[in-house]
Backbone bond lengths (Angstrom), bond angles and torsions (degrees), N, CA, C in turn:
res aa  C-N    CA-C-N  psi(-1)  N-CA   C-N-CA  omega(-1)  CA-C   N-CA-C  phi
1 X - - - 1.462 - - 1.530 108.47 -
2 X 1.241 111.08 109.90 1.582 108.34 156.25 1.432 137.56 -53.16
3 X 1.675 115.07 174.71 1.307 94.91 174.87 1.797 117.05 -76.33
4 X 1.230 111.37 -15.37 1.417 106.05 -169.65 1.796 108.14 -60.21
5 X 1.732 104.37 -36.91 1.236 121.44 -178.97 1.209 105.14 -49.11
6 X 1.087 110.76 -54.37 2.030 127.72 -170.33 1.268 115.46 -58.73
7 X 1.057 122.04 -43.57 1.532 133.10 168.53 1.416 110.90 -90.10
8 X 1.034 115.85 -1.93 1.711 90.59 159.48 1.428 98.23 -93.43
9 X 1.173 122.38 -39.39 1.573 124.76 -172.02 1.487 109.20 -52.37
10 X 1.242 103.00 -19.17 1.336 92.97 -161.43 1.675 94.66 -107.59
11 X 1.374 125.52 -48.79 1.394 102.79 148.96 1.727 136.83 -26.52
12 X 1.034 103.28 -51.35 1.565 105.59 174.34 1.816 122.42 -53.33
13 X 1.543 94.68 -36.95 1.287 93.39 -177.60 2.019 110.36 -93.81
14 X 1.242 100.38 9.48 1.509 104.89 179.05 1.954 93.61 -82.60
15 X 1.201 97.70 -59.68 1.537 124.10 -163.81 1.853 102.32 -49.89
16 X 1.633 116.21 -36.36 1.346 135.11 169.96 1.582 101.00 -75.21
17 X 0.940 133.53 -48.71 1.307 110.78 176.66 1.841 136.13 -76.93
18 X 1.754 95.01 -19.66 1.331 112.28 160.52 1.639 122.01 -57.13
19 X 1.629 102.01 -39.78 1.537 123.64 -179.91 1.484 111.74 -59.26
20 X 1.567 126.66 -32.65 1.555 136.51 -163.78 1.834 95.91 -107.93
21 X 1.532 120.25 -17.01 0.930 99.27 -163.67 2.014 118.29 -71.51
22 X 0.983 114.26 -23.91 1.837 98.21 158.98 1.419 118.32 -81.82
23 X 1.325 126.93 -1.43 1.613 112.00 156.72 1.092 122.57 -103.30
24 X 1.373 128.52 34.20 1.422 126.22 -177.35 1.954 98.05 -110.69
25 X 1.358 100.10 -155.81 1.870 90.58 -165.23 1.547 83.58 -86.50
26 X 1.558 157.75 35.79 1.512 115.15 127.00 1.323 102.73 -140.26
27 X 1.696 95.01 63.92 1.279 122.13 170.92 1.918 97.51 -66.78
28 X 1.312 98.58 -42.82 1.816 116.21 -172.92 1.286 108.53 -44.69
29 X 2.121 100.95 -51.54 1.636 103.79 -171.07 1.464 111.26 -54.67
30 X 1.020 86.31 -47.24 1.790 102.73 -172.02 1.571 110.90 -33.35
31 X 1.509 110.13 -59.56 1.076 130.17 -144.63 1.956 88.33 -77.94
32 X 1.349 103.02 -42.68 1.630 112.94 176.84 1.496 112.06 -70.65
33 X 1.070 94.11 -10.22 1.874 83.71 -169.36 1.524 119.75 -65.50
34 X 0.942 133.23 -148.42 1.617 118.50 164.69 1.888 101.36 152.93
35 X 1.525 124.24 147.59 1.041 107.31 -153.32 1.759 92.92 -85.71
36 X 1.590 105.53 173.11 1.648 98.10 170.65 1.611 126.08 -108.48
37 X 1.437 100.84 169.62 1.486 98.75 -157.02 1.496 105.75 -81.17
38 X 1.247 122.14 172.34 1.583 131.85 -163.20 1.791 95.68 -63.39
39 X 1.482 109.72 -26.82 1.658 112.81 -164.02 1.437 99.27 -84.51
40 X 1.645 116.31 -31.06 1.765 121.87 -170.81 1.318 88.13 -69.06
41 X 1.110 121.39 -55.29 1.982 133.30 -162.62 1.447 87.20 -37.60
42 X 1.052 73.66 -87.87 2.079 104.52 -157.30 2.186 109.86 -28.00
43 X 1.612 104.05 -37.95 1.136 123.12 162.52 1.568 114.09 -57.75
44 X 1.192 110.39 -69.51 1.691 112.09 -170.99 1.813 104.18 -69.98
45 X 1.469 126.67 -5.13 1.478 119.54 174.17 1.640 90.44 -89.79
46 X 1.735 129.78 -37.06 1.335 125.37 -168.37 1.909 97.08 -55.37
47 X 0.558 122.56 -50.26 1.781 154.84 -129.25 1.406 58.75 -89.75
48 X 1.386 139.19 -132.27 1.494 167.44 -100.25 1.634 81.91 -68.76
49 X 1.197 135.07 -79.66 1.350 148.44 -178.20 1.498 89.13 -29.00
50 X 1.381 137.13 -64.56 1.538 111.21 -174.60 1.307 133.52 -56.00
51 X 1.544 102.93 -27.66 1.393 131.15 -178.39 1.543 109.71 -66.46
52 X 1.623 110.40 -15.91 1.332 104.58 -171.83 0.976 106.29 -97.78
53 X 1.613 109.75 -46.31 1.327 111.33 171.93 1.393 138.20 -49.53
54 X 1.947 117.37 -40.25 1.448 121.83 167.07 1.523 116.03 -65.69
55 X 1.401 133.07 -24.04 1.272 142.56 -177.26 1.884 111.95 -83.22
56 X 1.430 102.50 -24.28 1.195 112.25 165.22 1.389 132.68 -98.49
57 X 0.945 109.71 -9.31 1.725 134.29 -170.45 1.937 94.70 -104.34
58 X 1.568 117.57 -21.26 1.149 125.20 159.05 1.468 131.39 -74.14
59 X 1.402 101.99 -52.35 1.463 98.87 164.08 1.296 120.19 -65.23
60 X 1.164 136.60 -17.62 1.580 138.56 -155.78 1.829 86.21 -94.76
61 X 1.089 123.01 -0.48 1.656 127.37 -168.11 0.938 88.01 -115.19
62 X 1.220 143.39 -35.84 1.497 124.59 -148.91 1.837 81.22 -105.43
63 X 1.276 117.27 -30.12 1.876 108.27 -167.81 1.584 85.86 -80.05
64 X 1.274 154.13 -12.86 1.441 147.79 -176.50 1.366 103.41 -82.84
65 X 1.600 106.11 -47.63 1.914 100.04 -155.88 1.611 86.89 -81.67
66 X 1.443 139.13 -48.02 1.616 123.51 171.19 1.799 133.61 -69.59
67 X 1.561 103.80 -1.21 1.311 96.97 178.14 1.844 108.38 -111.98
68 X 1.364 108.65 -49.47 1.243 129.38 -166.73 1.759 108.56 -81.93
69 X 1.256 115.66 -47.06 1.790 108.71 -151.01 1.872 98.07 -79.40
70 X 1.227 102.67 -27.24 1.601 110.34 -164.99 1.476 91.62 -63.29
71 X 1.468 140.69 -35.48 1.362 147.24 -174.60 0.931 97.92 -52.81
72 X 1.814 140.00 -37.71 0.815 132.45 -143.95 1.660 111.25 -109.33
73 X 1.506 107.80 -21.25 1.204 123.70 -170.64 1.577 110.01 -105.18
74 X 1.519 130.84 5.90 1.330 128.45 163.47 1.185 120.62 -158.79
């Protein structure tokens, strides 16, 4: 088998699994999914953006109290 063989084969079986993918088990999601509105958006970017910020505003505490404060205390 060549490569041309190989890659079609293997195309074919990409293209077959694209074909089953809403009847398989999240055939459901699929079917539920739906895109979101400018107000859901704008919410779930508020949401993540805080998440970055408290998780980062954490490490920057934890790199202060082990790099910086001990300088100060011996």
């Amino acid at each position: 088998m060549d490569i041309v063989d190989k890659s079609w084969e293997i195309q074919h079986d990409i293209e077959e699994r694209a074909k089953r993918l809403g009847k398989g088990k999240y055939g459901r999601v699929f079917k539920m999914a739906r895109k979101p509105t400018t107000d859901e958006y704008i919410k779930v970017m508020q949401i993540t953006g805080l998440g970055l910020i408290l998780i980062g505003g954490l490490g920057f505490l934890i790199y202060f109290l082990m790099n910086v404060l001990p300088g100060y205390l011996g």
